[in-house]
C-alpha positions as a Markdown table, in Angstrom:
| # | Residue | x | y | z |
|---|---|---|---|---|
| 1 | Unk | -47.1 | -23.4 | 2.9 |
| 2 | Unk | -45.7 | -24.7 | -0.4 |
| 3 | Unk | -43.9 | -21.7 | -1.9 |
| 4 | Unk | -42.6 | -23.6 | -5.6 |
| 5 | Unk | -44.6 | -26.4 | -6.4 |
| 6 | Unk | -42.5 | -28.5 | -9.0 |
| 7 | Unk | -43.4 | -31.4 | -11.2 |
| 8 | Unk | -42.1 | -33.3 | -14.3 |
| 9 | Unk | -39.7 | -35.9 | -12.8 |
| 10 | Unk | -38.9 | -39.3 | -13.4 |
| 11 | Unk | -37.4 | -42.1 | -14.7 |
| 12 | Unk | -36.5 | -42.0 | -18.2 |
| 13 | Unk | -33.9 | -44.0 | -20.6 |
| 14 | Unk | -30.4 | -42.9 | -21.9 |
| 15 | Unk | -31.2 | -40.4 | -24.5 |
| 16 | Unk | -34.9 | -39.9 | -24.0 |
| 17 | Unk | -36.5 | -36.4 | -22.2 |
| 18 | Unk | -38.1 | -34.9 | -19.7 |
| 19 | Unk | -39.8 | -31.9 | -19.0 |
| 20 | Unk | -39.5 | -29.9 | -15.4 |
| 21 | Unk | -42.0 | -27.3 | -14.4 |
| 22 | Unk | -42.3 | -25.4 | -11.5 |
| 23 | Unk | -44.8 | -22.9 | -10.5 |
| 24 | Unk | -44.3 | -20.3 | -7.5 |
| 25 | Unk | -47.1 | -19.5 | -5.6 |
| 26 | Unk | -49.1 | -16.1 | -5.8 |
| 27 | Unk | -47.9 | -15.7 | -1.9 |
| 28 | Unk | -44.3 | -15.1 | -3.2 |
| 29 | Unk | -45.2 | -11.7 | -5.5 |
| 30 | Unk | -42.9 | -11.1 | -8.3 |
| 31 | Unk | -39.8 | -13.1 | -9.1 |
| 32 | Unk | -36.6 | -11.9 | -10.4 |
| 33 | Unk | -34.2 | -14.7 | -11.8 |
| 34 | Unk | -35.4 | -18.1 | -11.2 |
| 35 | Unk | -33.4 | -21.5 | -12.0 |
| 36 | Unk | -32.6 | -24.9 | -11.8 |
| 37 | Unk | -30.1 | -26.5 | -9.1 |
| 38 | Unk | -28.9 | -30.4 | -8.9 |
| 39 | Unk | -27.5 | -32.7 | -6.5 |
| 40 | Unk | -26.5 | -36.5 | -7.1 |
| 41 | Unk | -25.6 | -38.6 | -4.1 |
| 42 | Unk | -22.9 | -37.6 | -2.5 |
| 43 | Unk | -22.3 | -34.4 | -4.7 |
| 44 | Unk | -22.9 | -30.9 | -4.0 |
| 45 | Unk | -25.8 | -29.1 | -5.0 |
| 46 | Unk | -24.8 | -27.1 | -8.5 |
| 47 | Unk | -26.3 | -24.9 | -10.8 |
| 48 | Unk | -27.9 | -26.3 | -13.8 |
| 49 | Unk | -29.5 | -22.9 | -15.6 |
| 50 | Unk | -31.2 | -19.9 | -14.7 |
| 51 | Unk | -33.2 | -17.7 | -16.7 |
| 52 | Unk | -33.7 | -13.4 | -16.1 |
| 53 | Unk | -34.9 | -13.4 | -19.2 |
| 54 | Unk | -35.0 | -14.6 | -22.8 |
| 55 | Unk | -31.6 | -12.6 | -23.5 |
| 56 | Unk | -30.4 | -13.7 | -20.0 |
| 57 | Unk | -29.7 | -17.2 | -19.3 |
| 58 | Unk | -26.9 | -18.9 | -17.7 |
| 59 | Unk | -26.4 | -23.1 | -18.2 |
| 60 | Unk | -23.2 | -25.5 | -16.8 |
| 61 | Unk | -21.3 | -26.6 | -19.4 |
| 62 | Unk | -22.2 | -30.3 | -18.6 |
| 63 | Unk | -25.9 | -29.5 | -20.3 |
| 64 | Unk | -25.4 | -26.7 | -22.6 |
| 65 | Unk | -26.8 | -27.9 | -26.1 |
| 66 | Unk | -28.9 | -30.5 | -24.5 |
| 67 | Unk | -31.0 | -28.5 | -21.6 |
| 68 | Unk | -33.1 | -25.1 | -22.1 |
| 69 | Unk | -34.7 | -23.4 | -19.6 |
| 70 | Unk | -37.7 | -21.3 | -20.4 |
| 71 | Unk | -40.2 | -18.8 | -18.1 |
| 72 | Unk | -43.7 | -17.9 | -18.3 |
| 73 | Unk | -44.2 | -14.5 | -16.4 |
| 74 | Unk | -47.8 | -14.4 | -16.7 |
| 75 | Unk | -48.1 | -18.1 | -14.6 |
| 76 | Unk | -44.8 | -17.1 | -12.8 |
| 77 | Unk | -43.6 | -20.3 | -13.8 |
| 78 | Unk | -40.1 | -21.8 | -14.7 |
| 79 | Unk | -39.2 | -25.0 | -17.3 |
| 80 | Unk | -36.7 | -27.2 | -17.9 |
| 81 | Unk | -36.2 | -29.0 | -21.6 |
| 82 | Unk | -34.1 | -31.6 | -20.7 |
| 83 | Unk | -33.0 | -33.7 | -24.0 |
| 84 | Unk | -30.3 | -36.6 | -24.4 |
| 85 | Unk | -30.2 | -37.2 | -21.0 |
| 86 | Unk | -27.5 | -39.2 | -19.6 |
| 87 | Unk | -27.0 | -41.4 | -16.9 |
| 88 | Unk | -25.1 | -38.6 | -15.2 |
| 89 | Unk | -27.8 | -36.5 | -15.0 |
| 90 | Unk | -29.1 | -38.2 | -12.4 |
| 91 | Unk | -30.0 | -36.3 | -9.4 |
| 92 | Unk | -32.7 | -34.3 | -7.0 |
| 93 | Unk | -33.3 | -31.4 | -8.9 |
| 94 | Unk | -34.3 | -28.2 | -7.0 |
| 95 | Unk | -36.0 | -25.0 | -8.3 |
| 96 | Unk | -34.6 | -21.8 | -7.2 |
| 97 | Unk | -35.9 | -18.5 | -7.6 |
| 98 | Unk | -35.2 | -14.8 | -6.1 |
| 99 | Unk | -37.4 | -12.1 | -5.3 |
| 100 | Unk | -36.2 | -8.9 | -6.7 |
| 101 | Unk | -35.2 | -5.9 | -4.9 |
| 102 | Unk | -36.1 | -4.0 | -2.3 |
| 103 | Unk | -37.4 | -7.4 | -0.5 |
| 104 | Unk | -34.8 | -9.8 | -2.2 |
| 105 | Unk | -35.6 | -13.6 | -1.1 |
| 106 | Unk | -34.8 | -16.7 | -2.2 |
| 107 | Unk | -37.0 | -19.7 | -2.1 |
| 108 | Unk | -36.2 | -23.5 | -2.7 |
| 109 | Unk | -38.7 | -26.0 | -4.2 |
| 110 | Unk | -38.9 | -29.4 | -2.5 |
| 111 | Unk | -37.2 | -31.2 | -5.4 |
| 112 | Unk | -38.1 | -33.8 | -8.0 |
| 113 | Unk | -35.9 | -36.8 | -8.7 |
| 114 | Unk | -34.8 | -37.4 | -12.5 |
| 115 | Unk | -33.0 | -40.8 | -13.0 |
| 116 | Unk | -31.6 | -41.7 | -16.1 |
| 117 | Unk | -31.3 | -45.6 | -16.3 |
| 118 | Unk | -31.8 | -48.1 | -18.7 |
């Protein structure tokens, strides 16, 4: 069973945008902080932002100013803005979220490719 179900990848040119959503499933229950990971070829996987709430987020440095992650409780859903894209953004990217406490999980989306090529 399909726990994050994520959409919104693709290719897309130097500078242009793209728009990541993923949506956890009813089956998971509440969600706690959920997020964005990355991994390029040959790279480990690495945080790219992660939202609590609107007055908790957390980006790498390499996208502040250019990505913004959002959430919509209601649809227990997480975004991902991502503007100016650069060829080095390139990578699998993987939703993440966490379940909060007393029964804290963590669950992985399948991934969606983003490649930034002209």
């Amino acid at each position: 069973q399909v726990q994050l179900v994520e959409s919104g990848g693709g290719l897309v040119q130097p500078g242009g945008s793209l728009r990541l959503s993923c949506a956890a499933a009813a089956s998971i229950g509440s969600v706690d902080t959920m997020g964005w990971y990355r991994q390029a070829p040959g790279r480990q996987r690495e945080l790219v932002a992660a939202i609590l709430d609107l007055d908790n987020t957390n980006y790498a440095d390499s996208v502040k100013g250019r990505f913004t992650i959002s959430r919509d409780n209601a649809k227990n859903t997480v975004y991902l803005q991502m503007n100016s894209l650069k060829p080095e953004d390139t990578a699998v990217y993987y939703c993440h979220v966490w379940t909060p406490w007393p029964r804290r999980r963590e669950y992985w989306g399948q991934g969606t490719q983003v490649t930034v090529s002209a």
